[in-house]
N, C-alpha and C positions, 0 to 999 in steps of 0.2 A: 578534687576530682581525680587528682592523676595516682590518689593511693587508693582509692576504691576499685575493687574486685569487682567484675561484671562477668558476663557472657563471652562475650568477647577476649577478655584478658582471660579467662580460665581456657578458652580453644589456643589463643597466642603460646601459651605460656606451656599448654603440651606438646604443640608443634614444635617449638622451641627445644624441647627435651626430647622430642621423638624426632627430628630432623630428616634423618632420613627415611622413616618410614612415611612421615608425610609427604616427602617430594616423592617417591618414590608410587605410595598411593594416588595419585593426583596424575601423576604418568599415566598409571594405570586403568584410572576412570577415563582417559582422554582418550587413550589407544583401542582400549575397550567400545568405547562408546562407538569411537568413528568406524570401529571395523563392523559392529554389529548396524551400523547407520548402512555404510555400504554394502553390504551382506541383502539387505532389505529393501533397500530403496526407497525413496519419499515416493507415498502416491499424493495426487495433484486431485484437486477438486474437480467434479466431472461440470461441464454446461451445467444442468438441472440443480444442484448444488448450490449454484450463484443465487438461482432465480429463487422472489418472490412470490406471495399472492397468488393474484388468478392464472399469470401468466406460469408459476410452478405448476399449479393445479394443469397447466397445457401438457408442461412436458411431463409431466408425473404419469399420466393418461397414456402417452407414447409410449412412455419406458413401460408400464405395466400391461400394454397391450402386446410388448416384443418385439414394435415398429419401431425399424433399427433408424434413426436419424443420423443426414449425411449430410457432409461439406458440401455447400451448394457454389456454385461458380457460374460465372455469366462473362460471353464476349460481346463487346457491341463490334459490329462490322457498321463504319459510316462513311459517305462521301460529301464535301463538298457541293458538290455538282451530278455525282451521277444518279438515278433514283434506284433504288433498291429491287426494281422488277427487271430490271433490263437485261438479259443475257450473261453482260460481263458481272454483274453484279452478283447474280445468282450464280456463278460458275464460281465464284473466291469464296462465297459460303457452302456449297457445296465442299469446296475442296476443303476446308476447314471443319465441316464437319465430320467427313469421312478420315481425317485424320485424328481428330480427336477420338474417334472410336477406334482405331488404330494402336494407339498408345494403352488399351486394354485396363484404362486407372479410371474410365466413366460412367455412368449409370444414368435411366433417365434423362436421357439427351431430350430436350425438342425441338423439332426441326421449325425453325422460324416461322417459314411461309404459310405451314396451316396450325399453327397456335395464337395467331395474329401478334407475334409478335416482331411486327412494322410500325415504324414510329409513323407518329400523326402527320406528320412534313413529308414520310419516303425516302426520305436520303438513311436510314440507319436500320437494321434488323437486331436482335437478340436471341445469341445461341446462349439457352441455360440449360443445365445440368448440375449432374452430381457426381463428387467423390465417391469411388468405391472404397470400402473398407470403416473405419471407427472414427467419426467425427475429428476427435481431439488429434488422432495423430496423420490426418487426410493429406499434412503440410509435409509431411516426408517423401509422401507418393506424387506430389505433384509436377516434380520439376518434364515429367514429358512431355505433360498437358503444356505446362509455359511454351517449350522448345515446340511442338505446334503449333501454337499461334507464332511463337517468331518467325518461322519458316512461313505460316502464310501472309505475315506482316513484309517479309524479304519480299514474297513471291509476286507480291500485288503492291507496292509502294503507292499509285495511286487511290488505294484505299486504309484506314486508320483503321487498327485494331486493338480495342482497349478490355483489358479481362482484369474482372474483380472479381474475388468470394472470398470465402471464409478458411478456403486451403491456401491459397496464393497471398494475402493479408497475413495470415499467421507467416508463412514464410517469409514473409516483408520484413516481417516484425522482428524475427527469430534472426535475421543476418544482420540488418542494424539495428536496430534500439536495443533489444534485448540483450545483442552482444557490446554493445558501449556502453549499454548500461553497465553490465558485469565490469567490464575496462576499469568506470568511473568508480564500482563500488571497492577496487585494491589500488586506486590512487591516495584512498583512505589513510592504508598504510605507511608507505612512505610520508604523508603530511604529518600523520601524526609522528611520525619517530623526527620528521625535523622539526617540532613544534616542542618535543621533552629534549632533545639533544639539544636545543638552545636555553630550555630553561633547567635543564640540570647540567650540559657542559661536557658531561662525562657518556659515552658510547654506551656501557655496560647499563646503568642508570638509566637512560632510557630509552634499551631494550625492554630490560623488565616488564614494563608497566603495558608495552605492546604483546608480549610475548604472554604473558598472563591474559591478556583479553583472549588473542587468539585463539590459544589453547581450552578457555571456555567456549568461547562460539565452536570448536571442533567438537569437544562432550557435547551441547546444546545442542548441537545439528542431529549428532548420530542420534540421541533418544527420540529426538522429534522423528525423524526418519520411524525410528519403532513404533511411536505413537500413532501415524499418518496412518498406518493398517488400518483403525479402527476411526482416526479424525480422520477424513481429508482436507489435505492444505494447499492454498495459491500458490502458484509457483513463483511468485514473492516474497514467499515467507519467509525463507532461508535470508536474504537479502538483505531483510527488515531484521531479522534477528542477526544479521554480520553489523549493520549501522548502530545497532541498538550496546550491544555487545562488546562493539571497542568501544563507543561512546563512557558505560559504565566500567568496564574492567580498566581501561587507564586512570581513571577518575580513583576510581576507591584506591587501586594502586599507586597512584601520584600521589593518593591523600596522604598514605600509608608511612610509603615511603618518605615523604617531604618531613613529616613526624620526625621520623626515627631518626634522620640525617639531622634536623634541629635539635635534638636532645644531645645528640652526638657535638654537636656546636657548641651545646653549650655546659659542654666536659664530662658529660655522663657518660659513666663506664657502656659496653654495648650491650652487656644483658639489663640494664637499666632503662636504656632508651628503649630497647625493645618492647618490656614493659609501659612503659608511657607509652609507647604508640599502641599498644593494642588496647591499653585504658580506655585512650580518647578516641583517638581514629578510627580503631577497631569497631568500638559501639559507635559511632558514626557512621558507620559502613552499612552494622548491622539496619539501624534505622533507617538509612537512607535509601538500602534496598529491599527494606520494606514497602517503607511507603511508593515508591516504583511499581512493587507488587501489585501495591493495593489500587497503584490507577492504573496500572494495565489490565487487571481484571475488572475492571468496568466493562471492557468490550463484551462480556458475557453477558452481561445484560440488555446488546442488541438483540437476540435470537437470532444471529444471521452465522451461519460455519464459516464464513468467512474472516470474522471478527474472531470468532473462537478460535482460531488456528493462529491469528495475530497477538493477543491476548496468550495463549500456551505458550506459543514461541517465546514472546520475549519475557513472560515468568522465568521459562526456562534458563536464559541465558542468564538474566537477571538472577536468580536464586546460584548460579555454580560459579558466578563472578564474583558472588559475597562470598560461599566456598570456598574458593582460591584465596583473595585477599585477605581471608581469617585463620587458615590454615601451611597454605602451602609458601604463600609470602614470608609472613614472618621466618617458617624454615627453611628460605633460601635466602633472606636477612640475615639470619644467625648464622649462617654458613660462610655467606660469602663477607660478613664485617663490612671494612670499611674498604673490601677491595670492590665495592660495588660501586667508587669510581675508576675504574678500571676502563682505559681509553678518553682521559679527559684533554680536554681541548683549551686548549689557551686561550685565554679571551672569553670563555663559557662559563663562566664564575661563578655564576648566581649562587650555586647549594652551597658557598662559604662562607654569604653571608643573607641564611635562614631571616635574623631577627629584623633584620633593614627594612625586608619587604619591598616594596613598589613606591619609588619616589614619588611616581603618578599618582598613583591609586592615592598618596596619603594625602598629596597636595590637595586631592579633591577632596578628601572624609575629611582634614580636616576645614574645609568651608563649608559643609554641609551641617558636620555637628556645632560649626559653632552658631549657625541658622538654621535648626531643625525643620521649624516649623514652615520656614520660606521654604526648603527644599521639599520638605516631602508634599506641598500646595504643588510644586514646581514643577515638580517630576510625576506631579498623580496628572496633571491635567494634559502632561505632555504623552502619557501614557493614553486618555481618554481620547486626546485628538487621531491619534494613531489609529484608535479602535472604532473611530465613528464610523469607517466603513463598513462592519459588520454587520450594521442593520439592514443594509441593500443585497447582506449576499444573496444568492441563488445559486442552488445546487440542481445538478443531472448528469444523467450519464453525457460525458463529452462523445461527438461524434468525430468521425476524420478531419472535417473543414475545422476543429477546435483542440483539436491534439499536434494535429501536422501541419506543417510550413506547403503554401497553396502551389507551389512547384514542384510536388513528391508526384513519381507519376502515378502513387498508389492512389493519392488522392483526387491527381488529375481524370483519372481511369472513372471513382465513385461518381465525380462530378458530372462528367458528361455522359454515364450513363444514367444519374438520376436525371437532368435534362433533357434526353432524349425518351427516356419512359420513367416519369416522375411517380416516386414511390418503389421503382421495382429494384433498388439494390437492397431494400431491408423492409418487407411487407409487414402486415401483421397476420399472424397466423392464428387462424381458428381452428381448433381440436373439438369436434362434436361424436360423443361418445352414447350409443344408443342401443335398444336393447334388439334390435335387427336394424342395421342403416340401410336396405335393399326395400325397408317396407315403404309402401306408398305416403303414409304422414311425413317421413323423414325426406323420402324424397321429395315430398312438396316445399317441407320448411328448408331445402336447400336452393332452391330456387326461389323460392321466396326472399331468402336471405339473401342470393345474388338480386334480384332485383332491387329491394329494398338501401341496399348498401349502394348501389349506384343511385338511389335517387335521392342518395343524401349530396351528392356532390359532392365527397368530402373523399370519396375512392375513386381509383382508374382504372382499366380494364390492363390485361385481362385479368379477371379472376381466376385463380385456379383449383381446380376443386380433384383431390383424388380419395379414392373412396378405399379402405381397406375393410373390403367386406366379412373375412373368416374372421378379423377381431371387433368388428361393429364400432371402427372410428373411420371419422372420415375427417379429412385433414382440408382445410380452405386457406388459401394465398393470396393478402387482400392488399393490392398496393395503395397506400393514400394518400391523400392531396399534401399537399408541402414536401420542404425537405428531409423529412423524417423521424423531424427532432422540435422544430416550429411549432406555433400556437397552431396552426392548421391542420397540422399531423395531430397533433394534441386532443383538439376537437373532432378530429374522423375517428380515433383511439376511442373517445368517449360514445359518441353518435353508435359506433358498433356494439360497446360494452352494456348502454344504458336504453337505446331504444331497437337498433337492427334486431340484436339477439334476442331481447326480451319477446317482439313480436315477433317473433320466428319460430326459433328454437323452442323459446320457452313454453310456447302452445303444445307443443308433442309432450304426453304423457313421457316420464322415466327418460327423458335426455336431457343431456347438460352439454356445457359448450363452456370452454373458456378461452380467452385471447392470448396467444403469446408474441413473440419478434422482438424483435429490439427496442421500439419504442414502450412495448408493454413494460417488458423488464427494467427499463429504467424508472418509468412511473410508479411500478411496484415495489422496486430498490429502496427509492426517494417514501414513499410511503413509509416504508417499516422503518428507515430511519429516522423519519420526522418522528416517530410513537417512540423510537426506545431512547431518543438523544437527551430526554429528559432525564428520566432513571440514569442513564451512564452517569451525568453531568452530576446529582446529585448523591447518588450512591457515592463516586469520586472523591468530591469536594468533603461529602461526610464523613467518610471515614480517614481521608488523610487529618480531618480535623481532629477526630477520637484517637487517631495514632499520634499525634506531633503534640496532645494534650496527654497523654501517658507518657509520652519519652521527656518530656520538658517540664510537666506538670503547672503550666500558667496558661491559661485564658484566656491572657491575652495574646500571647505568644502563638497560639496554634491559631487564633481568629484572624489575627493580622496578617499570620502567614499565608493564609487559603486565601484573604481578599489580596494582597500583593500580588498571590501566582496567579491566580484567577485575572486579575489587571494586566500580567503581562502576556499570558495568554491570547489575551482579548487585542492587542496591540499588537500581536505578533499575527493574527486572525488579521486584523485590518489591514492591515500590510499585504497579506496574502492576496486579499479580496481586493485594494486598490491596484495592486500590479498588474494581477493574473484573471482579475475577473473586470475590471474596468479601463486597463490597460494605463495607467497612469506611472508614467517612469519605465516600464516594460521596454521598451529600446536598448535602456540602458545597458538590461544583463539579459540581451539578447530572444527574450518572448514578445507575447502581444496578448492583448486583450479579448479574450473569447465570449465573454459575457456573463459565463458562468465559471463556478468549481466544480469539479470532479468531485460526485456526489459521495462518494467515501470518504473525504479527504477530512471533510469536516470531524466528524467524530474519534477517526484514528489520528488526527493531528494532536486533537484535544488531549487527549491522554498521555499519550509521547510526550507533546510540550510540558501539559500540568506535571508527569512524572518526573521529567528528568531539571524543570525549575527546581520544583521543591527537593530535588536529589540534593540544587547546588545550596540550597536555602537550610538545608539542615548541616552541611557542612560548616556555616558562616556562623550558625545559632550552636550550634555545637563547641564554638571557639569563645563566643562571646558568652555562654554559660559556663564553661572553664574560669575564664577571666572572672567573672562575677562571682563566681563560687571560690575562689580566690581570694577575693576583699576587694577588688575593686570596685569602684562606683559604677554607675551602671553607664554614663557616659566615657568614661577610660576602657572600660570592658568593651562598650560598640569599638571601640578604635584598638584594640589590641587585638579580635576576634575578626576584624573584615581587614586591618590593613596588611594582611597575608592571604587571602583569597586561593584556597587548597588548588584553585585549579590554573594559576598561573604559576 
């Protein structure tokens, strides 16, 4: 193996000879990239983009009619004790709403008292309204609105003032989660450089291997940034291609590197080793960020942009981290020799004795090979029990009480205003699109439709019904029964879709109606991916099989290895589902059990997981086909090719 020419060894072997034009090139894609990323700017997937189904079919109708959709925001003013007619009561809402109109960021105010909106009990009103300006960026202009209601929160202490929307929420979002998130995703960095500074010892050593990811995820970002013009991407993606990105670039790099410092060990001149490692580890890299390729582009075969911008992304990174590691590596190897342990650390030994490997690791292969059969019964079933949880899972969109910890006041705020007018922090919204909506059919089947929808008992008033007559849509705001997200909401969602509208709407010659809100979009979400998780899963699984059965050319080898990662997949699934969906151990590492998964979670796990197994599975078969092709027998070859394990 290690005197056979490949792909691989022929890019090693000019980088090598062209040394500085290769580092030098590799700067220049990065510098390039990142300036022309920032030059450009990532665009972000708009609302309508996310959506599904009928409930797209809602906002679709909006956007083409030119009716601008805005950040909606709602305060509950509530007492205790006092009822919401009484002099003082009406004097703290007044003053709060003339201040909110004050701050010149609102549109669409209703004034509580004659929109009925006074809860059933009296003790609580509802001032809603809207963001002026563009939906997505509504969280910018908000903070006067907040300082409004704080002042008449100061101003009236004996009354509670709680404000939720979709301006104030992102804002929520955007100051913590969002920004800890970011904190949590470059604490990455430091773990990983003390995770190579302990097993290679040496400062310089492992830099490298971080420094090379980086500098791919910086090119990956800028072109994505380019690309976004034409895709729109979650303002996630960048994040998921940083995770993805060091994950891969230290890997192939660690593989790389650990090569060429073992051949060095074991007395090969340094243009020798270098050759060996671009032989073996080079086309190792090649394969292995292939087959990564190949199941991140699975996600294409959801239909959904959102997957598609997940999917791009990490090809992206993934393709210019095999780049780097086949090109730029090697000629900063040849450059730098053997002063690549430059900064070594006393007591950090390990890369001086390459052949030793893992005392651990052997002690256990070798009890395993010397009972194959006991272990691999042992470990498949211990695998299966892992995975039983799978079969109970259940996905949907999570809502606040399932995302956020019950003492957030964000969520305290949704709570008690869904309690107080149950359905109206997240309605469902009907879009009826008609060829005059002022004519007398439509105005009937509007009423019709209001009556008909209350007599399911399944909605609550009020209804809100605004008509924009110069583009013939008229917009309906149907709050309904349950929390939102419940079998109750679930069943008012269908009672609208399957019988309200049908006998309503559906009677008027040339009009349509679709459902959109929060509940829609989630059921519509869940829908398109129930349809494509099949295709993903098999497209996946197939062609990692046809890849791993060309690069290895055994049958058995490429079947064994799709049912293995596919097993641990499925166990690393169960896991997911017993913690975060059934709450089982969930104290531990600090969540709880919601009931469900976050209805994306599943398919973008799948892929991630299945990719970057089989990254670490063609590494280990990569070693252990060396050794084989060597003369070893096929059980010394298992034990020569795992008890080195590239990623320790």
């Amino acid at each position: 193996m290690r005197g056979r020419r490949n792909v691989a060894a022929a890019i090693g072997g000019w980088s090598v000879r062209h040394r500085g034009l290769a580092i030098v090139g590799w700067l220049m894609l990065v510098v390039v990239a990142t300036m022309i990323g920032a030059a450009v700017g990532q665009r972000q997937m708009t609302v309508d983009e996310y959506a599904e189904g009928d409930s797209a079919m809602a906002l679709r109708v909006l956007d083409e009619a030119g009716i601008e959709r805005i950040a909606s925001e709602m305060v509950l003013v509530h007492s205790g004790t006092a009822r919401a007619d009484t002099p003082e009561f009406r004097s703290a809402v007044d003053q709060l709403v003339g201040d909110l109109r004050a701050t010149g960021q609102v549109t669409d105010l209703r004034e509580p008292y004659t929109s009925g909106l006074v809860s059933g009990d009296g003790h609580s009103v509802l001032v809603q309204f809207g963001m002026v300006g563009e939906m997505e960026t509504a969280y910018e202009r908000v903070q006067p609105v907040l300082d409004a209601v704080d002042r008449a929160r100061g101003a009236h202490p004996e009354l509670s003032f709680e404000q939720f929307g979709e301006a104030s929420a992102n804002r929520w979002f955007n100051d913590t989660i969002l920004s800890d998130f970011h904190r949590a995703e470059w604490t990455a960095i430091p773990l990983a450089l003390g995770i190579l500074l302990a097993a290679f010892g040496a400062l310089l050593a492992a830099v490298l291997p971080v420094g090379l990811a980086m500098t791919a995820f910086l090119a990956a970002n800028g072109l994505l940034a380019l690309v976004s013009q034409r895709m729109h991407v979650d303002n996630s993606t960048s994040s998921v291609m940083l995770m993805l990105g060091l994950a891969v670039g230290v890997d192939y790099c660690l593989f790389y590197l650990r090569r060429e410092r073992e051949e060095r060990a074991r007395g090969q001149d340094a243009a020798t080793a270098l050759r060996v490692a671009a032989t073996t580890s080079g086309r190792s890299v090649l394969i292995s960020g292939l087959t990564v390729v190949v199941a991140m582009s699975g996600m294409f075969l959801s239909g959904m942009l959102l997957f598609d911008g997940f999917a791009l992304a990490t090809i992206m990174v993934v393709l210019v981290a095999v780049l780097g590691s086949v090109t730029v590596l090697p000629a900063i190897l040849s450059l730098l020799g053997d002063r690549v342990e430059f900064g070594r650390i006393p007591g950090l030994s390990r890369l001086r004795r390459p052949q030793g490997g893992s005392r651990v690791w052997g002690a256990i292969l070798d009890r395993v090979l010397a009972r194959p059969r006991l272990a691999a019964l042992a470990c498949g079933l211990f695998l299966l029990i892992l995975a039983a949880p799978v079969v109970t899972m259940h996905t949907e969109r999570l809502n606040l009480d399932q995302q956020l910890p019950a003492d957030i006041p964000l969520v305290q705020a949704y709570d008690r205003i869904a309690e107080a007018f149950p359905g109206g922090p997240s309605p469902a919204q009907v879009v009826v699109q008609a060829g005059d909506v002022e004519s007398e059919p439509v105005r009937a089947a509007v009423a019709d439709f209001t009556a008909a929808a209350l007599d399911t008992g399944l909605v609550n008033e009020p209804i809100r019904v605004t008509s924009h007559a110069a583009e013939d849509v008229v917009r309906i705001d149907v709050p309904l029964a349950g929390n939102g997200t419940d079998d109750t909401s679930r069943r008012a969602l269908d009672a609208l879709r399957d019988e309200v509208i049908p006998a309503t709407f559906g009677t008027v010659p040339g009009t349509r109606a679709h459902v959109g809100g929060e509940l829609a979009f989630s059921v519509d979400f869940n829908a398109q991916l129930r349809r494509s998780i099949v295709p993903v899963f098999v497209f996946v699984m197939g062609l990692a099989f046809v890849l791993l059965l060309v690069a290895f050319r055994s049958l058995v080898v490429a079947a064994v290895s799709v049912v293995l990662n596919l097993l641990s997949v499925a166990a690393a699934f169960g896991v997911i589902v017993a913690v975060f969906q059934h709450g089982w151990g969930a104290g531990l590492v600090g969540a709880k059990g919601v009931g469900a998964i976050e209805s994306w979670v599943p398919l973008f796990a799948f892929v991630v997981l299945f990719g970057l197994s089989m990254d670490y599975h063609v590494f280990v078969l990569s070693r252990i086909r060396e050794a084989h092709d060597g003369g070893a027998p096929t059980r010394e070859a298992v034990s020569r090719g795992s008890v080195r394990p590239p990623v320790w």
